[in-house]
N, C-alpha and C positions, 0 to 999 in steps of 0.2 A: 180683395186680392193683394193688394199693395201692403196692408196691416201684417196678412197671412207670410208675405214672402220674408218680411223683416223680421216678424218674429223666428221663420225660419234661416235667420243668419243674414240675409241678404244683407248687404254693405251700403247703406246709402249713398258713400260717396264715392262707388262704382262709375269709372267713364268711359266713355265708349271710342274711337279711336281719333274722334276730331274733341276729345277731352270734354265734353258733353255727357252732364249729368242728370239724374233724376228731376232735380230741383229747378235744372236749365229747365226741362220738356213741360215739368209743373207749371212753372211760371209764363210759359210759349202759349201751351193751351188754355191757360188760366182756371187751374182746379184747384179753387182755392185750400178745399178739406185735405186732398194728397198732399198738398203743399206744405198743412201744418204739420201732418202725418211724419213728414220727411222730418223738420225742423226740430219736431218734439222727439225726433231718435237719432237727433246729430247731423243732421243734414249743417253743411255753410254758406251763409249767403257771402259769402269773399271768396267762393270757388269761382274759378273763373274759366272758359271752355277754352278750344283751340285759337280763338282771336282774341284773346282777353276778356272777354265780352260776362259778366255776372251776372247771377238771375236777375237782377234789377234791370240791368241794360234789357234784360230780354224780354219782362214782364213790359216794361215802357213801349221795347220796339214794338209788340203786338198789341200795346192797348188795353193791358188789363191792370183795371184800376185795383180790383177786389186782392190780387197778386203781390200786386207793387206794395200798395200798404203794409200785408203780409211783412215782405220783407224788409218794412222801413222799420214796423215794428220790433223785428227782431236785429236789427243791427246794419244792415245794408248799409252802403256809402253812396248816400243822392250823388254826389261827385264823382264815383269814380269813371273811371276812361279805361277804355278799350286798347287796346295794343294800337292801334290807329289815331288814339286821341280822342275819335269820337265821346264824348259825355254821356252820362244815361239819361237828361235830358235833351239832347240832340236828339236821342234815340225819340223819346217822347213827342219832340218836335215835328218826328218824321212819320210816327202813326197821324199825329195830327189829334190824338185825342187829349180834349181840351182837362179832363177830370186828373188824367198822369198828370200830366203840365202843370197844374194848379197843388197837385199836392207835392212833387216836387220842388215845387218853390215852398212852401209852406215849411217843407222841410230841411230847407236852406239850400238846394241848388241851386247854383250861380247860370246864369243865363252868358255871363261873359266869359266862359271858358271854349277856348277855340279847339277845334281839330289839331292835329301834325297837317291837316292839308287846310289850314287856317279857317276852317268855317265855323261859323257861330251856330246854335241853336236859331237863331232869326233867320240864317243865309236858307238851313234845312224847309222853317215852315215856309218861306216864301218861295222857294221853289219847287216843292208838293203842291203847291195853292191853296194852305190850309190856311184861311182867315182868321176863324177864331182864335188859334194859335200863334199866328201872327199879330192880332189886335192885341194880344196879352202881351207878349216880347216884346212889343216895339217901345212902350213908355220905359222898359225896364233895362235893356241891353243899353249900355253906355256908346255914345259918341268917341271914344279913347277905342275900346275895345272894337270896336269895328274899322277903326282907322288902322290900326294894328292889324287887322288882320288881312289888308290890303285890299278888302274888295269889297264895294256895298251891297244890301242885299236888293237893289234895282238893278245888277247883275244877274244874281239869283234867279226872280221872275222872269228878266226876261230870258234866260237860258232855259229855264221848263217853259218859258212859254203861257204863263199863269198871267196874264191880261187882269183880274180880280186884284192879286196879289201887284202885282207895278201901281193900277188906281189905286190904292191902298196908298201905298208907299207914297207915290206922288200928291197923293191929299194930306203925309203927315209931313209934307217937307223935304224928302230923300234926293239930292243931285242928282238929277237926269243924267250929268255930266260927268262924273263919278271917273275915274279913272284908274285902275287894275296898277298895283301895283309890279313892279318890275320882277320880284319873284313868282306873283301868279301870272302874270302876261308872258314869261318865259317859256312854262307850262304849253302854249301856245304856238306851232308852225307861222301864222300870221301874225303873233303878236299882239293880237289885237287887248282894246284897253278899254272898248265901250257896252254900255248896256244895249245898245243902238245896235252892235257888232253882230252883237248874241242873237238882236230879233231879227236882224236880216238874212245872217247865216243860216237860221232856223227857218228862214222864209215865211218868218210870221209878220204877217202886212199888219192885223190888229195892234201885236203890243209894236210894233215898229211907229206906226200910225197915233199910239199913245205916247211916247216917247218925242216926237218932233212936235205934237203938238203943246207938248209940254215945255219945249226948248232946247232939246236935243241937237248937238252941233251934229254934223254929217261928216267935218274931218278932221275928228281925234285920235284917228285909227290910222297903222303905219298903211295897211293897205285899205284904203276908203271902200266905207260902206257902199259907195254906189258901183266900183269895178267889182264887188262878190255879188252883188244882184245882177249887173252885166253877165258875167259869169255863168251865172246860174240861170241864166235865159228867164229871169222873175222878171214878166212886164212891169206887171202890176207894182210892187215895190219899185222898179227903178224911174217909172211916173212921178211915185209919192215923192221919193228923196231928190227929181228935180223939181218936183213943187215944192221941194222945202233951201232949194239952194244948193243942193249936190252940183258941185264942181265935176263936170266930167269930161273936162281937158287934163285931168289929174295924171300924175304917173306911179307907178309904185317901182322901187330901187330901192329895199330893203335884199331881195334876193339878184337880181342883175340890173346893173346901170344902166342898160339901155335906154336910150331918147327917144323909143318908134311907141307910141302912145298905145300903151295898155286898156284903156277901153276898147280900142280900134282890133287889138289883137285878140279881145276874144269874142267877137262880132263879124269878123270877116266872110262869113259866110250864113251871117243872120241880118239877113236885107230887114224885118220888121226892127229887129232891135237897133240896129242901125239907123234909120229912118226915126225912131226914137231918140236917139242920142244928137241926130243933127237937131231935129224941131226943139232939143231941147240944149242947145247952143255950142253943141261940139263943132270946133273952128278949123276943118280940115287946112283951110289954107296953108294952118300952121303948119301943119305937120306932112307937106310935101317937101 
């Protein structure tokens, strides 16, 4: 069908209104014989659709190796980026299939090419939870390139919440304590600056639980980890982070100076959680 149309005229590099081409849809579904079909009557793999996005990116993002190769064979740029920044091994990074990955690298893609929104290919696989992906990137992403890009990928897991992916991390080394930098902590109403942050916000007790066991401070964050678990009426979490030293005489005065203590205000009509916060050293006295 696809032979039949081209030879009657049909224009291979016809797109459709979000600039999405045959070659894109080839390479999505991964047909590899269409694909050549296209390529051998003029098809471009430097077409690029409505996000910038090239059959490479595309063939990566969905994991077809048979695709990818295709167009590395014929001229593809393992590097190129998306309107976004995104890389076409990021894209790779984020199916998680380990065979793109590998042959991407093979074919000179740089693992330390960031986003516009600063993420590495390593931020992508560790917050999917794709390991195998992750155990390849992590020898090979530079220390430079991740400092740069202001956030570690123990951020990453613990904001998907990949438990797998943080033990990983923390068995190759990675700072618990890691701190966001000012342009990605911006990005943020709370500010917040920790891996620690991400698993309590997310109400995940597991990687929160991996995280302090590992060394995780509890007050690097403008507004402490322990007043968002308050907050959020999370027993269970706001137990663990006074087992681990949560200060919860704290106040927070990023948004109003007030001295009437922020634990106590969002507790005022949670007698359990309250009864929590005293056994676990809250000093009213003070704060009459």
């Amino acid at each position: 069908m696809v032979l039949s149309l081209i030879l009657g005229g049909a224009f291979v590099e016809q797109v459709c209104l979000t600039k999405w081409t045959a070659t894109h849809e080839a390479a999505k579904v991964g047909c590899p014989a269409v694909l050549m079909l296209l390529l051998r009557h003029g098809a471009k793999v430097t077409s690029t659709n409505g996000h910038g996005v090239t059959p490479l990116g595309v063939a990566a993002e969905n994991g077809n190796t048979e695709a990818l190769e295709i167009l590395i064979q014929h001229g593809g740029d393992v590097n190129a980026q998306a309107s976004n920044g995104d890389s076409v091994l990021f894209d790779a990074a984020g199916s998680g299939n380990l065979d793109c990955i590998k042959l991407l690298l093979e074919h000179g893609a740089s693992p330390n090419v960031a986003s516009y929104a600063c993420q590495l290919p390593i931020h992508r696989a560790a917050y999917e939870g794709h390991i195998l992906a992750l155990r390849t990137l992590i020898p090979i992403t530079t220390k430079r390139a991740i400092r740069l890009s202001g956030q570690s990928p123990v951020h990453s897991a613990a904001d998907g919440g990949q438990g797998e992916s943080l033990a990983l991390l923390i068995q190759e080394g990675y700072d618990v304590n890691a701190l966001l930098e000012k342009h990605i902590s911006e990005n943020y109403d709370d500010l917040r600056k920790t891996a620690l942050f991400f698993a309590v916000s997310n109400g995940d007790v597991t990687c929160s639980e991996m995280l302090l066991e590992a060394g995780a401070q509890t007050d690097l964050d403008p507004l402490r980890c322990i007043l968002v678990a308050v907050r959020a009426e999370r027993y269970e979490l706001v137990q663990l982070l006074l087992s681990y030293g949560a200060d919860v005489n704290c106040y927070f005065r990023v948004i109003s100076n007030t001295v009437f203590p922020t634990a106590l205000q969002y507790c005022l009509r949670d007698h359990v959680m309250l009864r929590l916060l005293l056994n676990g050293g809250y000093q009213a006295y003070k704060h009459v």
